[in-house]
ChimeraX commands (.cxc) that place a marker at each C-alpha (Angstrom):
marker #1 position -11.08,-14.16,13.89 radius 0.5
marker #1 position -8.81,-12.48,10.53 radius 0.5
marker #1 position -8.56,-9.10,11.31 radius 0.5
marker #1 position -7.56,-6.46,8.30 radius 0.5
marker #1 position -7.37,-2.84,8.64 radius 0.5
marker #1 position -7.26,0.04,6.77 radius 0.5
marker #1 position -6.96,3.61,7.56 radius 0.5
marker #1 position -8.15,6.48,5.22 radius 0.5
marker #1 position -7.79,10.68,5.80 radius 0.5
marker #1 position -8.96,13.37,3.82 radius 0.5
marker #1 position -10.57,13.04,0.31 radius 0.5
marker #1 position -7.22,11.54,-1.67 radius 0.5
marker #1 position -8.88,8.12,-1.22 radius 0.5
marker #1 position -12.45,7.84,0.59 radius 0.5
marker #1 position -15.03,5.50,-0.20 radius 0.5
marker #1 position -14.33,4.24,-3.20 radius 0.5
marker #1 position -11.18,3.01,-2.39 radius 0.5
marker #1 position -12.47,1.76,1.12 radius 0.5
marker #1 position -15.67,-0.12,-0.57 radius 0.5
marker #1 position -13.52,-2.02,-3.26 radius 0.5
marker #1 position -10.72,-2.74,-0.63 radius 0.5
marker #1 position -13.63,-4.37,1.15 radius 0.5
marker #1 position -14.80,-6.52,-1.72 radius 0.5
marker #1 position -11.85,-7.39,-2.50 radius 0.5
marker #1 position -10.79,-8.90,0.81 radius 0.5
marker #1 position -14.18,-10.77,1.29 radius 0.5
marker #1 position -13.97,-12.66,-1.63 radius 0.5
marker #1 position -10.27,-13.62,-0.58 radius 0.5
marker #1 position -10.37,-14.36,2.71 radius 0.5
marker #1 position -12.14,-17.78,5.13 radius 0.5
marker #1 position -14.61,-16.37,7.04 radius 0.5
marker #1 position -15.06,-15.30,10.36 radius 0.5
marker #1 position -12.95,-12.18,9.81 radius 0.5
marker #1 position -13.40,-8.17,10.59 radius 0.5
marker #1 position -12.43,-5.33,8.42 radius 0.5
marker #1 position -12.29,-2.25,10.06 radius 0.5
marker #1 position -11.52,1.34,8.69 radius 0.5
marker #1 position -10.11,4.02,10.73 radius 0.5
marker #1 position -11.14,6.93,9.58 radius 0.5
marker #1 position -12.30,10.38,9.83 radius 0.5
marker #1 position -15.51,10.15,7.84 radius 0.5
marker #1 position -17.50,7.59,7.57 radius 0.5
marker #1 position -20.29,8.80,5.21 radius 0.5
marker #1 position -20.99,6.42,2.03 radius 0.5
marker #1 position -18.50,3.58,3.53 radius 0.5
marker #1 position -20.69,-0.08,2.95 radius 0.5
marker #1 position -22.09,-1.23,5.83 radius 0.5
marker #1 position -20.09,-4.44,6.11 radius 0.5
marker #1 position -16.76,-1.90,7.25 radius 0.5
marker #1 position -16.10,-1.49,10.86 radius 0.5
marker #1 position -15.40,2.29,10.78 radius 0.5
marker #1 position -13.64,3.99,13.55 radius 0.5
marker #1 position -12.08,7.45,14.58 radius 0.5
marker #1 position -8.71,8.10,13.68 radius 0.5
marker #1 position -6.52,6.82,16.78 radius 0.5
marker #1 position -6.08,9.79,19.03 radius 0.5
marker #1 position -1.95,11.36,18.64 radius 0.5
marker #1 position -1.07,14.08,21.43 radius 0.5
marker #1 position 1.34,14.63,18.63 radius 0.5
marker #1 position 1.69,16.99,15.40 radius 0.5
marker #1 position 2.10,14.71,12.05 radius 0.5
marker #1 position 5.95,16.02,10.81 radius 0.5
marker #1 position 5.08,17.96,7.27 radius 0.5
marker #1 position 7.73,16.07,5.27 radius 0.5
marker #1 position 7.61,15.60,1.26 radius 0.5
marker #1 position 8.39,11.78,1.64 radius 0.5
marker #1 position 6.73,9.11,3.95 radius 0.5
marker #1 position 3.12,8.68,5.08 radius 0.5
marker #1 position 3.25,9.45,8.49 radius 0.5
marker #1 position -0.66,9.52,9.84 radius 0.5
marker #1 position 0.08,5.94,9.82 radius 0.5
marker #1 position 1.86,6.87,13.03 radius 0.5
marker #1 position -1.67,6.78,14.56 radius 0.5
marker #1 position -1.65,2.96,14.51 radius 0.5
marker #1 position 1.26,2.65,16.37 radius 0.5
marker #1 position -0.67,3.61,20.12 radius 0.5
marker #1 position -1.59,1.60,22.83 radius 0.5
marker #1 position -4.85,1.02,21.36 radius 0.5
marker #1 position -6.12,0.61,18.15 radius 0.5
marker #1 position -9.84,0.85,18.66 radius 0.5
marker #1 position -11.37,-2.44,20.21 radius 0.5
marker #1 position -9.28,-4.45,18.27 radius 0.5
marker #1 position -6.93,-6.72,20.19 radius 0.5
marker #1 position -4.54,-9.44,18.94 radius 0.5
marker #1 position -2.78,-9.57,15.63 radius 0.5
marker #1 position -4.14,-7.36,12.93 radius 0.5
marker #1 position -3.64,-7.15,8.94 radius 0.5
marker #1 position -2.56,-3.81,7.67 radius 0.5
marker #1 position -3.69,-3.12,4.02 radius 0.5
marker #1 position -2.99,0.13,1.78 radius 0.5
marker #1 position -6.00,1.45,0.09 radius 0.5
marker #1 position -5.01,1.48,-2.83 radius 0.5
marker #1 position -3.75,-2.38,-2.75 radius 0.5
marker #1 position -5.12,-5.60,-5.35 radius 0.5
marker #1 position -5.97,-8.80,-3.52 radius 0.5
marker #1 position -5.32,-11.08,-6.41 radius 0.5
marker #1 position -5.40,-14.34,-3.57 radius 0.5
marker #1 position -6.09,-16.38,-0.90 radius 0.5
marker #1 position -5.21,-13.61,2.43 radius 0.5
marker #1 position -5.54,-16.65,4.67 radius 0.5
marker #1 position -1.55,-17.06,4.78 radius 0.5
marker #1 position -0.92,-13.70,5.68 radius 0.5
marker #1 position -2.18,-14.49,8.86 radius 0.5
marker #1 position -0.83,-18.25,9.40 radius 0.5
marker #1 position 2.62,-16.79,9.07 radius 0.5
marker #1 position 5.48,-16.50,12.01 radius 0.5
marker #1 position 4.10,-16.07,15.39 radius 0.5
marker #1 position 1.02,-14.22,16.56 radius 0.5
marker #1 position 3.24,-11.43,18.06 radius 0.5
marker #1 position 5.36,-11.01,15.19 radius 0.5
marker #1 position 5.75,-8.07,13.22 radius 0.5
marker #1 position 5.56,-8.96,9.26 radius 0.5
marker #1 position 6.59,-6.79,6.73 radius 0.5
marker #1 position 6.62,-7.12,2.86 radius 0.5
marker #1 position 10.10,-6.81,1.97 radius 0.5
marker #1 position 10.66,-3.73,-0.31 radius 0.5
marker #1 position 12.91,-5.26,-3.08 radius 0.5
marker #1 position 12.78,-1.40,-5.11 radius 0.5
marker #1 position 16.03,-0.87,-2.25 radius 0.5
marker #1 position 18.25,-3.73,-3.44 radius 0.5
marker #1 position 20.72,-2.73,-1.08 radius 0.5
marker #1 position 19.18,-1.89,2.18 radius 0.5
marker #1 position 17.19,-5.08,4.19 radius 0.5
marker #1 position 13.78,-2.73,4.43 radius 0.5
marker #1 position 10.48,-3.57,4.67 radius 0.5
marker #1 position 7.04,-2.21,2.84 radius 0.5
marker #1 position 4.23,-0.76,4.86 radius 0.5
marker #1 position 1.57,-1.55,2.46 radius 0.5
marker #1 position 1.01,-4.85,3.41 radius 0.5
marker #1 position 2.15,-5.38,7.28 radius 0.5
marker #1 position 1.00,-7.45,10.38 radius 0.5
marker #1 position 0.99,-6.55,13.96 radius 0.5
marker #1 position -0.08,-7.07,17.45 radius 0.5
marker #1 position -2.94,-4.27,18.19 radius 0.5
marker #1 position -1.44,-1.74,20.89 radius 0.5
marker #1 position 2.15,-3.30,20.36 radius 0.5
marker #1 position 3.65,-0.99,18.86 radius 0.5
marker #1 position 3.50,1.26,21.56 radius 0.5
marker #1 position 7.24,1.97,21.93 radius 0.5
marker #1 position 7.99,2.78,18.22 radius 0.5
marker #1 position 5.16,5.43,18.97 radius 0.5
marker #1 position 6.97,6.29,21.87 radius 0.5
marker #1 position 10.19,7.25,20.32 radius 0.5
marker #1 position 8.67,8.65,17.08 radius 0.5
marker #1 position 6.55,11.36,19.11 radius 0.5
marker #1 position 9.90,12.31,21.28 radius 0.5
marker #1 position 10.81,13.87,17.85 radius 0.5
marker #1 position 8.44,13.38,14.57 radius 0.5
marker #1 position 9.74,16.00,12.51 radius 0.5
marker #1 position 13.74,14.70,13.03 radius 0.5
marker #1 position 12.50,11.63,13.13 radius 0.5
marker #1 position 10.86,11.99,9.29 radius 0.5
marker #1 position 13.55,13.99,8.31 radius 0.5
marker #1 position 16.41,11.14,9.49 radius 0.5
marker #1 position 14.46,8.45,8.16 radius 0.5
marker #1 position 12.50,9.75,5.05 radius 0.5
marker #1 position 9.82,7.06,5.06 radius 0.5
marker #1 position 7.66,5.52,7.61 radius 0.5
marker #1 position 8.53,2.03,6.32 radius 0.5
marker #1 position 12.55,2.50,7.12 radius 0.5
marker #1 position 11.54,3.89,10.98 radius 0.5
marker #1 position 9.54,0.65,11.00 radius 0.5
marker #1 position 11.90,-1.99,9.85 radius 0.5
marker #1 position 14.91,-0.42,12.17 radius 0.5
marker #1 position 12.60,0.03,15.41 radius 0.5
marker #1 position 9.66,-2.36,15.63 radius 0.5
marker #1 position 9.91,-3.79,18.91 radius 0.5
marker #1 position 11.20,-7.14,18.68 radius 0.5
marker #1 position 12.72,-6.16,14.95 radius 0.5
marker #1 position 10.55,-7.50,11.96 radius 0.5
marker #1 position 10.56,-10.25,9.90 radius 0.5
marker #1 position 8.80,-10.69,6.27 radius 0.5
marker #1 position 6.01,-12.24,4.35 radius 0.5
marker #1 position 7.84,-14.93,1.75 radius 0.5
marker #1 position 8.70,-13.58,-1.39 radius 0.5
marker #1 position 6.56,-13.68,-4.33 radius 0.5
marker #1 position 3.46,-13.58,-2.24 radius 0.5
marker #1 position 3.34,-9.37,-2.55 radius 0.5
marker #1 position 4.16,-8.17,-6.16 radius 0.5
marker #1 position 5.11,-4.66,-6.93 radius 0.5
marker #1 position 3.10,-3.19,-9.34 radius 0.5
marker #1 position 5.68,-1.06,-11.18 radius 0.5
marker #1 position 8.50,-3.48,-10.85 radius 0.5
marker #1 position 7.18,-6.77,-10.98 radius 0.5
marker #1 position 3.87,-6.37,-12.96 radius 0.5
marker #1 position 5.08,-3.53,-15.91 radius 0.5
marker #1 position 7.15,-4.96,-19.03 radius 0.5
marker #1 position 10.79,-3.16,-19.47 radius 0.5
marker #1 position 11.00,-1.29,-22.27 radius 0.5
marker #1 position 10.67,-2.10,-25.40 radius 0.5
marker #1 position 8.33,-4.53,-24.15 radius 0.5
marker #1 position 5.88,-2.27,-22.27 radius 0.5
marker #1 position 4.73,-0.75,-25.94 radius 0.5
marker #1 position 3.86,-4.40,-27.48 radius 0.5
marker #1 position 2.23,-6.03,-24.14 radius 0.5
marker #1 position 0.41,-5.17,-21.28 radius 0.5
marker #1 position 1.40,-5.45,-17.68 radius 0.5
marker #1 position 1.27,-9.08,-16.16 radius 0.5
marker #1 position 0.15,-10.82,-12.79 radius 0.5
marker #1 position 3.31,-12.42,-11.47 radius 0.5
marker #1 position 2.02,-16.48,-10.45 radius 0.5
marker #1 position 1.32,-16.84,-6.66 radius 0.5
marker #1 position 1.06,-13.22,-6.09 radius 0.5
marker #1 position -1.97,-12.67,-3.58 radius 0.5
marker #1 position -1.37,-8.78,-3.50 radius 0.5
marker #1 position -0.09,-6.68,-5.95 radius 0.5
marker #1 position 0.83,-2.93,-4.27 radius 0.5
marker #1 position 0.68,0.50,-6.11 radius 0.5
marker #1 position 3.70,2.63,-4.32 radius 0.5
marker #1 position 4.02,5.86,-6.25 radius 0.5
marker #1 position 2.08,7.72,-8.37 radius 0.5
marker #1 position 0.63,5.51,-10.55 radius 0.5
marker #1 position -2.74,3.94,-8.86 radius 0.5
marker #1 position -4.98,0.83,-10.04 radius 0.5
marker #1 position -7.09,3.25,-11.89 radius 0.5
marker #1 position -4.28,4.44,-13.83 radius 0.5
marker #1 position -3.19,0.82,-14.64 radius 0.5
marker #1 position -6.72,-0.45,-16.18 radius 0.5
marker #1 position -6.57,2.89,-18.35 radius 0.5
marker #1 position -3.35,2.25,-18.85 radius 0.5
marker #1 position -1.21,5.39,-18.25 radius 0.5
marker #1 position 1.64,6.59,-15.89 radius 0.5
marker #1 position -0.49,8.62,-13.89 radius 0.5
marker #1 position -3.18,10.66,-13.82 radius 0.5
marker #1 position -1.27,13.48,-15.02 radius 0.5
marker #1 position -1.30,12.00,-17.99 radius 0.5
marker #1 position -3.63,10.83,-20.74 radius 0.5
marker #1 position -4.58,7.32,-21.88 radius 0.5
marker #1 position -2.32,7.24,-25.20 radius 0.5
marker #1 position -2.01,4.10,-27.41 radius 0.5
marker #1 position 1.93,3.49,-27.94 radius 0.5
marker #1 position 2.30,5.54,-31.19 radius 0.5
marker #1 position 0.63,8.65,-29.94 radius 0.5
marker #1 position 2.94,8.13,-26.27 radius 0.5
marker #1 position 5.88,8.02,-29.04 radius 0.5
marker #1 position 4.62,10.75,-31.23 radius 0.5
marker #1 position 4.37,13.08,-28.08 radius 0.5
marker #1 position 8.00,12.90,-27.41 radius 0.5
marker #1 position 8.61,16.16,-27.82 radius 0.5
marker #1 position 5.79,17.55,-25.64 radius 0.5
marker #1 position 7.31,15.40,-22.66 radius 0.5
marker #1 position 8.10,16.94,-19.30 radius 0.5
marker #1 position 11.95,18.04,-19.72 radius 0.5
marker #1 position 12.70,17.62,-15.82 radius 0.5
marker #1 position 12.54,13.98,-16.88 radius 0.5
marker #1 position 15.27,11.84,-19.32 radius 0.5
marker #1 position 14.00,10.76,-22.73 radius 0.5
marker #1 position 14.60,7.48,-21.12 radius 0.5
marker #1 position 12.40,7.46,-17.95 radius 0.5
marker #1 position 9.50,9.15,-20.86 radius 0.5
marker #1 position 10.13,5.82,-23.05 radius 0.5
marker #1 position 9.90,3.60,-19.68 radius 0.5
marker #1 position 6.95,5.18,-18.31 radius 0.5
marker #1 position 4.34,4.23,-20.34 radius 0.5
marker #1 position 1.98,1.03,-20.39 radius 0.5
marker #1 position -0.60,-0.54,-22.00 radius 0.5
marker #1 position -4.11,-1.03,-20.62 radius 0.5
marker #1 position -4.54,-3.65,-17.89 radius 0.5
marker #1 position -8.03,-5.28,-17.44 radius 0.5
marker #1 position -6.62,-7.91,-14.93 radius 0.5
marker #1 position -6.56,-5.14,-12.59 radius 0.5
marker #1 position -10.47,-4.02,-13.29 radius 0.5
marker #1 position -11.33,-7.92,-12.62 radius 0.5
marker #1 position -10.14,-7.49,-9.39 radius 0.5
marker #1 position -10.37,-3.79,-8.46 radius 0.5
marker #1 position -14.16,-3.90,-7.61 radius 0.5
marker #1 position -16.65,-3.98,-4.77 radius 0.5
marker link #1:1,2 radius 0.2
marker link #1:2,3 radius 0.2
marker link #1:3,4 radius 0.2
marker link #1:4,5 radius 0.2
marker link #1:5,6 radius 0.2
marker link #1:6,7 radius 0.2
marker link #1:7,8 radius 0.2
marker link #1:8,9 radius 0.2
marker link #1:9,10 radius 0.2
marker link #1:10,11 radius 0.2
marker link #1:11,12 radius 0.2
marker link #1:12,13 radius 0.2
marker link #1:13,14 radius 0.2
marker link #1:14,15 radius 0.2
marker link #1:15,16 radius 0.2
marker link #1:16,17 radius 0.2
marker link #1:17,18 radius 0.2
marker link #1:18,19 radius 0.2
marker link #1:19,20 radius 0.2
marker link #1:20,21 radius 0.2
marker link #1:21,22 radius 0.2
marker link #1:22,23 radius 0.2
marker link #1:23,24 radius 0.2
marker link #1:24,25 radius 0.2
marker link #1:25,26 radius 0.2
marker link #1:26,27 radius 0.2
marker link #1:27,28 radius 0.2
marker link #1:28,29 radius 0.2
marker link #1:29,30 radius 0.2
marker link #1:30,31 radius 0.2
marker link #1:31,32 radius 0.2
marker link #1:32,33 radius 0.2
marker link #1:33,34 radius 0.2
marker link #1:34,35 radius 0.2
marker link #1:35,36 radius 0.2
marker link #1:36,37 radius 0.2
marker link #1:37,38 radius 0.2
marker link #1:38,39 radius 0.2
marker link #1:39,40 radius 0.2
marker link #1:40,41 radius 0.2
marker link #1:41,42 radius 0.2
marker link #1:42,43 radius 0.2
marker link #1:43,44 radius 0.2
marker link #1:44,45 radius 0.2
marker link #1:45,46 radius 0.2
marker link #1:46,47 radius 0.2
marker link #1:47,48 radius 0.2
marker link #1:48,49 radius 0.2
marker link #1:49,50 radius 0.2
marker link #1:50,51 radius 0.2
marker link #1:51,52 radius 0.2
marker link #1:52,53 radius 0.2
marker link #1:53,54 radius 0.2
marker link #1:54,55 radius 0.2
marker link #1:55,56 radius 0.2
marker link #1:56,57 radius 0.2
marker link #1:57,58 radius 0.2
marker link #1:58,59 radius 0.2
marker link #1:59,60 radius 0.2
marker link #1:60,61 radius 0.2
marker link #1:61,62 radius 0.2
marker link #1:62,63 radius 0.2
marker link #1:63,64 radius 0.2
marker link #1:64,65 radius 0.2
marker link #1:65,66 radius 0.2
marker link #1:66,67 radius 0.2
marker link #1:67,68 radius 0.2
marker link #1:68,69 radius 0.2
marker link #1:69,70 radius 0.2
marker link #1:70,71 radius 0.2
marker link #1:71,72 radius 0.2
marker link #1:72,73 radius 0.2
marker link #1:73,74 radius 0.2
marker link #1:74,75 radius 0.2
marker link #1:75,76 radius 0.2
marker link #1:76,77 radius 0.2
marker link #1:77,78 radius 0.2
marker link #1:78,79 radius 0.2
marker link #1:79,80 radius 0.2
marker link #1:80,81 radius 0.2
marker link #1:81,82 radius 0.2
marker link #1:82,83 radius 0.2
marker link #1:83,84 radius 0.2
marker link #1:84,85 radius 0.2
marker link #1:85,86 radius 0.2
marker link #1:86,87 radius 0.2
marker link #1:87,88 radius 0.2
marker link #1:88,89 radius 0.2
marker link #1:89,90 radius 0.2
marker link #1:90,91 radius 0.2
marker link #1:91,92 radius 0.2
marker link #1:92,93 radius 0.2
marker link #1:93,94 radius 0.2
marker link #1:94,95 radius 0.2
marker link #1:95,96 radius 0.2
marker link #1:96,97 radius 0.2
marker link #1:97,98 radius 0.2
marker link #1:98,99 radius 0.2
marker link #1:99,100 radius 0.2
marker link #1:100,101 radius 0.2
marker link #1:101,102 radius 0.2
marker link #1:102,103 radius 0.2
marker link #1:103,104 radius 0.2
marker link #1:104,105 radius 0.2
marker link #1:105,106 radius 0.2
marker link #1:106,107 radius 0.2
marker link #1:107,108 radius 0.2
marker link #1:108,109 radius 0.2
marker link #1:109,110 radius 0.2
marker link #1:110,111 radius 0.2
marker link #1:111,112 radius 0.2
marker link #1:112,113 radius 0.2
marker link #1:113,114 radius 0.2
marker link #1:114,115 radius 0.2
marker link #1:115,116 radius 0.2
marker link #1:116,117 radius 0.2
marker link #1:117,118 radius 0.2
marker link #1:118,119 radius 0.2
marker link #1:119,120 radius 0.2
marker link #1:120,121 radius 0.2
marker link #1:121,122 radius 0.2
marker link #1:122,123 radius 0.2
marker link #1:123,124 radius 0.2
marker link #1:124,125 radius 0.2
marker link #1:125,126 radius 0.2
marker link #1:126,127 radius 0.2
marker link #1:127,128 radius 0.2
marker link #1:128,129 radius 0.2
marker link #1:129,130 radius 0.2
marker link #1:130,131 radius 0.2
marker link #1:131,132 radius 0.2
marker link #1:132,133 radius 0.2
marker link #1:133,134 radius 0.2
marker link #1:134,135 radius 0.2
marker link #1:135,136 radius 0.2
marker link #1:136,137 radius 0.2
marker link #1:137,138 radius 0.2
marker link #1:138,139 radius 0.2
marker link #1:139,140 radius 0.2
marker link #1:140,141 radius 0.2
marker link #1:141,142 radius 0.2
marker link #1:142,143 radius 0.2
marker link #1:143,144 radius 0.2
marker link #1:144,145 radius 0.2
marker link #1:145,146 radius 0.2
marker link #1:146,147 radius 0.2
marker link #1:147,148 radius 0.2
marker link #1:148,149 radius 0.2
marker link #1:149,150 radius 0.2
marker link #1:150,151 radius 0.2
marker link #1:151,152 radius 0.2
marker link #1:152,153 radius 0.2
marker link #1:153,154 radius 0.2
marker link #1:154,155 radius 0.2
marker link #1:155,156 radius 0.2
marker link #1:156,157 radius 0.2
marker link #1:157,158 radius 0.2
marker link #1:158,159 radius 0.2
marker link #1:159,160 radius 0.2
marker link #1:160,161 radius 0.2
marker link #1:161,162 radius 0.2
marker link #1:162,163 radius 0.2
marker link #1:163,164 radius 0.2
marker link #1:164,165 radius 0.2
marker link #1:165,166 radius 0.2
marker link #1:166,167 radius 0.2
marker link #1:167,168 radius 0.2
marker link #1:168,169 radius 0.2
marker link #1:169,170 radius 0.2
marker link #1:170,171 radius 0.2
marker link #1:171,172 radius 0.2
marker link #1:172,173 radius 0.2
marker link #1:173,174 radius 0.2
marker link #1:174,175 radius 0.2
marker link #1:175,176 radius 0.2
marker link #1:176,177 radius 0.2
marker link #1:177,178 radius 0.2
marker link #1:178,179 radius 0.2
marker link #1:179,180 radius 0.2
marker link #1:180,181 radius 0.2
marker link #1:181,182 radius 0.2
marker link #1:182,183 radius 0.2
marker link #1:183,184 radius 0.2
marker link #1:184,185 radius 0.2
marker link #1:185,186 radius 0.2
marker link #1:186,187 radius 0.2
marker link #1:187,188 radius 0.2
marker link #1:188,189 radius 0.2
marker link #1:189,190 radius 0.2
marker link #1:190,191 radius 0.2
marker link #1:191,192 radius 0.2
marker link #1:192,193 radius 0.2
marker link #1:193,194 radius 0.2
marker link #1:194,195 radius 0.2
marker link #1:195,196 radius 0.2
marker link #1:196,197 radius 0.2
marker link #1:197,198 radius 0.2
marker link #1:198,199 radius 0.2
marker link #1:199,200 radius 0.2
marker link #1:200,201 radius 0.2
marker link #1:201,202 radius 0.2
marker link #1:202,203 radius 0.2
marker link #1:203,204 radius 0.2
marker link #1:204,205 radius 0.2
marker link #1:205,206 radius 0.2
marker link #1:206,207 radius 0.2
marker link #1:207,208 radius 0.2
marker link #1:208,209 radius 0.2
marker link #1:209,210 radius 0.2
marker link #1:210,211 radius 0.2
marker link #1:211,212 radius 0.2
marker link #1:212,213 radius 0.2
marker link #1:213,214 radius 0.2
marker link #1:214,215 radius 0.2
marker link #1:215,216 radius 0.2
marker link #1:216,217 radius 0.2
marker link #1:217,218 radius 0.2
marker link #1:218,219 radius 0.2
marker link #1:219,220 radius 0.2
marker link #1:220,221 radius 0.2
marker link #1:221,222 radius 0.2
marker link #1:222,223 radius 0.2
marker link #1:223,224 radius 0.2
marker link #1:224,225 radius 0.2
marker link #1:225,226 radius 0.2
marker link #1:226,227 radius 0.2
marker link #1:227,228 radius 0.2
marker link #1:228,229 radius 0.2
marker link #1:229,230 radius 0.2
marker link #1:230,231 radius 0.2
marker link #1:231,232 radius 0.2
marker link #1:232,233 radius 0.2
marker link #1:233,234 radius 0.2
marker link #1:234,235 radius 0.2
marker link #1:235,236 radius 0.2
marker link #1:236,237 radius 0.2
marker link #1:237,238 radius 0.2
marker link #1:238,239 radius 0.2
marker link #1:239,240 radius 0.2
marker link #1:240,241 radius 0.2
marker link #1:241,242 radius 0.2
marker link #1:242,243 radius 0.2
marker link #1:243,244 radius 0.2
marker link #1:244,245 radius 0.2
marker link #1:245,246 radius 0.2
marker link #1:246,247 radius 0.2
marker link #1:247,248 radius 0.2
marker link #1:248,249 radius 0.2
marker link #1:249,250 radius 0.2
marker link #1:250,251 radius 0.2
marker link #1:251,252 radius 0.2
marker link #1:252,253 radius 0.2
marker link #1:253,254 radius 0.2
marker link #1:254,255 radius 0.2
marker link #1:255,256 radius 0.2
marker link #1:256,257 radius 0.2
marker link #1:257,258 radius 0.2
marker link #1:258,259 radius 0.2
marker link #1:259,260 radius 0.2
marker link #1:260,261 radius 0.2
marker link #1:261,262 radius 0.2
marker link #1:262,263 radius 0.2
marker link #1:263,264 radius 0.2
marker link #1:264,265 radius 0.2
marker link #1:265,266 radius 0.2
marker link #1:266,267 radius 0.2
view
């Protein structure tokens, strides 16, 4: 049986995000298969989600500005009931595919990574999409709870501690089946103010790292700081930007509406 897991904390995320993540899975994916939710509330979750309790830590989570590090809570012994390998999904992921191959790749025991191609020059791997055995990654909890604070602080993100000390090392999903929403999906400027945001061909997940969330992309704006503007009003506020930022990162960060998101982004 496909197993694909999820794991959702505090109210940054909740049901919503856990019901559509659901939908979107079942109508990707050849039955038998399981999709459980750790979490720490189940209330208003669809029936059809195996909710469970957070894993269990006997460790603090490091309070570090970069890096989601609850995820650290998947890393024990056990993960629930669940044994064998197990599909790891963001919440706030697209399934725009088939999810079949995501489990038909490597070896059972493997660990699978999306390769993060935002670090050009560092072989690293993305934690949004990622395949494991349940229980092992035991040892990589192992070391990370002998020091999660220096361990956050030396490594800045959870997905770096990953792709340096997954037992076994990692290997990743082939390229082009995970797009990056910002980097492969956006238009470069001056595009990005004439056309709206595309689907790469053959991608089966497209992941939102950053701010900007699938919500923000159907209403098309940089985040939800920000209002929906159409291109002449983004260019007309120019001078009421943020000045922290360039006047170039303000002219990249903006794009149109995209509904190709909202076809898929559902329950």
């Amino acid at each position: 049986m496909k197993q694909v897991i999820c794991i959702n904390w505090g109210t940054k995320y909740g049901p919503l995000y856990i019901n559509r993540l659901y939908g979107m899975v079942a109508r990707n994916i050849t039955p038998p298969f399981r999709f459980t939710c750790f979490c720490d509330n189940p209330e208003n979750i669809r029936a059809e989600v195996d909710c469970q309790p957070l894993p269990e830590i006997d460790y603090e989570i490091p309070k570090a500005k970069t890096g989601i590090w609850p995820k650290s809570r998947l890393w024990g012994a056990a993960l629930g009931d669940l044994q064998g390998p197990v599909l790891f999904l963001d919440l706030d992921v697209i399934v725009t595919g088939s999810l079949d191959s995501f489990f038909e790749a490597g070896a059972p025991e493997d660990v699978i990574l999306t390769r993060n191609r935002v670090v050009v020059f560092e072989k690293l791997g993305q934690t949004s999409v990622f395949r494991f055995m349940a229980g092992g990654l035991k040892p990589l909890q192992d070391q990370f709870k002998s020091d999660p604070q220096g361990i956050a602080e030396e490594y800045r993100y959870e997905q770096r501690f990953v792709t340096r000390n997954a037992p076994g090392g990692v290997k990743f999903f082939p390229d082009g089946w995970v797009a990056h929403f910002r980097r492969d999906c956006r238009r470069p400027f001056p595009l990005n103010y004439v056309l709206p945001p595309k689907l790469p061909k053959g991608a089966r997940i497209v992941i939102f790292a950053g701010h900007l969330n699938p919500q923000d992309a159907i209403d098309g704006r940089w985040s939800d700081a920000v209002p929906p503007r159409s291109p002449l009003a983004h260019l007309r506020a120019i001078g009421q930007r943020d000045r922290s930022g360039s006047l170039w990162r303000y002219l990249r960060h903006y794009i149109r509406p995209a509904p190709w998101v909202g076809e898929h982004w559902r329950p």
